[in-house]
C-alpha positions as CSV (number, residue, x, y, z in Angstrom):
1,X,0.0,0.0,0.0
2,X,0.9,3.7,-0.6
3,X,-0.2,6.7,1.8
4,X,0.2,10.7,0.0
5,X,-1.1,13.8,1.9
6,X,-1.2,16.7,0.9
7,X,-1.8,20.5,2.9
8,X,-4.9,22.7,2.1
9,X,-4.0,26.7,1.5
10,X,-5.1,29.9,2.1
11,X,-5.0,32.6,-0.8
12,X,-4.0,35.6,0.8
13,X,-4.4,37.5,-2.7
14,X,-4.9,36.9,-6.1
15,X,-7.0,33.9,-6.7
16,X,-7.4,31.9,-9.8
17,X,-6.3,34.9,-11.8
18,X,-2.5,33.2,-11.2
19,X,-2.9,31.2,-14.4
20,X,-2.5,34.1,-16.3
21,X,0.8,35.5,-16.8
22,X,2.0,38.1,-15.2
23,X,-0.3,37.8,-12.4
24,X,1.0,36.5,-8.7
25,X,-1.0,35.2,-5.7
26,X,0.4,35.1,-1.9
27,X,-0.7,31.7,-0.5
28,X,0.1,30.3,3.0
29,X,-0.4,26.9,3.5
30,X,-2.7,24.9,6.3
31,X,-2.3,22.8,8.5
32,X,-5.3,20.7,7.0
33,X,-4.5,17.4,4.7
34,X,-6.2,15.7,2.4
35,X,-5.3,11.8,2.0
36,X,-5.2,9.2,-0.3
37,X,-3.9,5.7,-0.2
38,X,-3.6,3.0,-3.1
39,X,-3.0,-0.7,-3.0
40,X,-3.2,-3.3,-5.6
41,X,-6.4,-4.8,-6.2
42,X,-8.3,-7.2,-8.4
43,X,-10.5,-4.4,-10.2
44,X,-9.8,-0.8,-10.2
45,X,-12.1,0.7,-7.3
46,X,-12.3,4.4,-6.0
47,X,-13.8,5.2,-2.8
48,X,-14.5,8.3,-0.6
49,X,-16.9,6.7,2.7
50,X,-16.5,10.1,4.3
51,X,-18.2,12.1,1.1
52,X,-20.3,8.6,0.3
53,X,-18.6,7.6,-3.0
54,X,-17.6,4.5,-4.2
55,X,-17.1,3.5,-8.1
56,X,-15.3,0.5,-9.7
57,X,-14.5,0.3,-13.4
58,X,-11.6,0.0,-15.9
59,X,-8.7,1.9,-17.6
60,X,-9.9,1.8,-21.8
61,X,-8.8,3.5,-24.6
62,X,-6.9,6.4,-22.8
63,X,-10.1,6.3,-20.3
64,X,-11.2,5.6,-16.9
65,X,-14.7,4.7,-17.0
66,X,-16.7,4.1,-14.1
67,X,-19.6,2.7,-13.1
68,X,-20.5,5.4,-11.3
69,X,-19.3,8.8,-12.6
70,X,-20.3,11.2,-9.6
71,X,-19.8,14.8,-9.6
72,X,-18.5,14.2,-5.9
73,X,-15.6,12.6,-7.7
74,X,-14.8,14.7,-10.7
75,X,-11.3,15.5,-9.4
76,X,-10.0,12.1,-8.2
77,X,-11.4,10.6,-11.6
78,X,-9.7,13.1,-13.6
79,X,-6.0,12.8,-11.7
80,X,-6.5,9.2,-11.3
81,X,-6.9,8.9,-15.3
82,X,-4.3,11.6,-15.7
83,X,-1.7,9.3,-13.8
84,X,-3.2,5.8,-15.8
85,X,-2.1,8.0,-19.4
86,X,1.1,8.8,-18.1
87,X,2.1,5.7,-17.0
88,X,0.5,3.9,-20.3
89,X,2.2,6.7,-22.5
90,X,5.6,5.9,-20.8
91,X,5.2,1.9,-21.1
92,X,4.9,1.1,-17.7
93,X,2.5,-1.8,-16.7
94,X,-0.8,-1.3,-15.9
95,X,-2.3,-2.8,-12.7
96,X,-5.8,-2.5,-11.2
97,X,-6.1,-0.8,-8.1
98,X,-8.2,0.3,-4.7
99,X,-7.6,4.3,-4.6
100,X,-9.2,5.4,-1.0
101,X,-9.8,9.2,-0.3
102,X,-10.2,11.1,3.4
103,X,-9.8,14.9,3.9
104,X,-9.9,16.3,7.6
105,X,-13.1,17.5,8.9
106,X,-12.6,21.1,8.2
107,X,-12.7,21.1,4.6
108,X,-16.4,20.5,4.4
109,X,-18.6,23.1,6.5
110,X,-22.2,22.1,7.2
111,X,-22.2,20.4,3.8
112,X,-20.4,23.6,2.0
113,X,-16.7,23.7,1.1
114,X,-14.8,25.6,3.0
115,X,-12.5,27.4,1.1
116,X,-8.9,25.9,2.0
117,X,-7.6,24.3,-1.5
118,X,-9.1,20.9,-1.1
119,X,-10.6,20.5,-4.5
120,X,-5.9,20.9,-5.0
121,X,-4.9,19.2,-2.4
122,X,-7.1,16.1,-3.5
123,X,-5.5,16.2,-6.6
124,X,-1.7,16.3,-5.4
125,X,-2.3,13.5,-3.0
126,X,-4.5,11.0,-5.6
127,X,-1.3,11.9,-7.8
């Protein structure tokens, strides 16, 4: 098995407008985490029990496709498939997979996000 964090952050000032060149942002990191952990497993599975989501499918044609494409999940799909090109593109063996997702309690407020770079920090630890 394989354990990644990753911190939530804080944008000071700036936003998404950082994409854009020249812009800057000033961003302090948390001391919140997201988590993910992988092991190898007999189908390819992704779960989240704390945000209730739980697909299985396969890795076809450059895809991941799921049997249960929630919008809960849009970011762990997208990385997860991201990594599963890479590695395909670079000819390294494929394996099936149980990918397992948990974010501290702060990042969901009564049911809202709360503002501190999880929707990143997911993506950095899936990866």
């Amino acid at each position: 098995m394989v354990a990644c964090s990753a911190p939530g952050k804080l944008v000071w000032l700036g936003g998404y407008a950082v994409i854009d060149r020249p812009n800057v942002s000033f961003i302090t990191g948390v001391d919140k985490r997201v988590y993910a952990s992988a092991k190898e497993n007999y189908k390819i599975v992704i779960r989240s029990p704390q945000f209730g989501f739980e697909a299985s499918g396969i890795f076809e044609n450059g895809k991941l496709v799921l049997n249960n494409d929630s919008e809960k999940m849009k970011y762990v799909k997208t990385t997860a498939q991201g990594c599963l090109q890479y590695f395909f593109w670079k000819g390294i063996a494929l394996k099936n997979f149980e990918l397992e997702t948990k974010s501290d309690s702060v990042y969901s407020v009564e049911g809202s996000k709360a503002g501190l770079g999880s929707s990143a920090a997911i993506c950095v630890a899936v990866a």
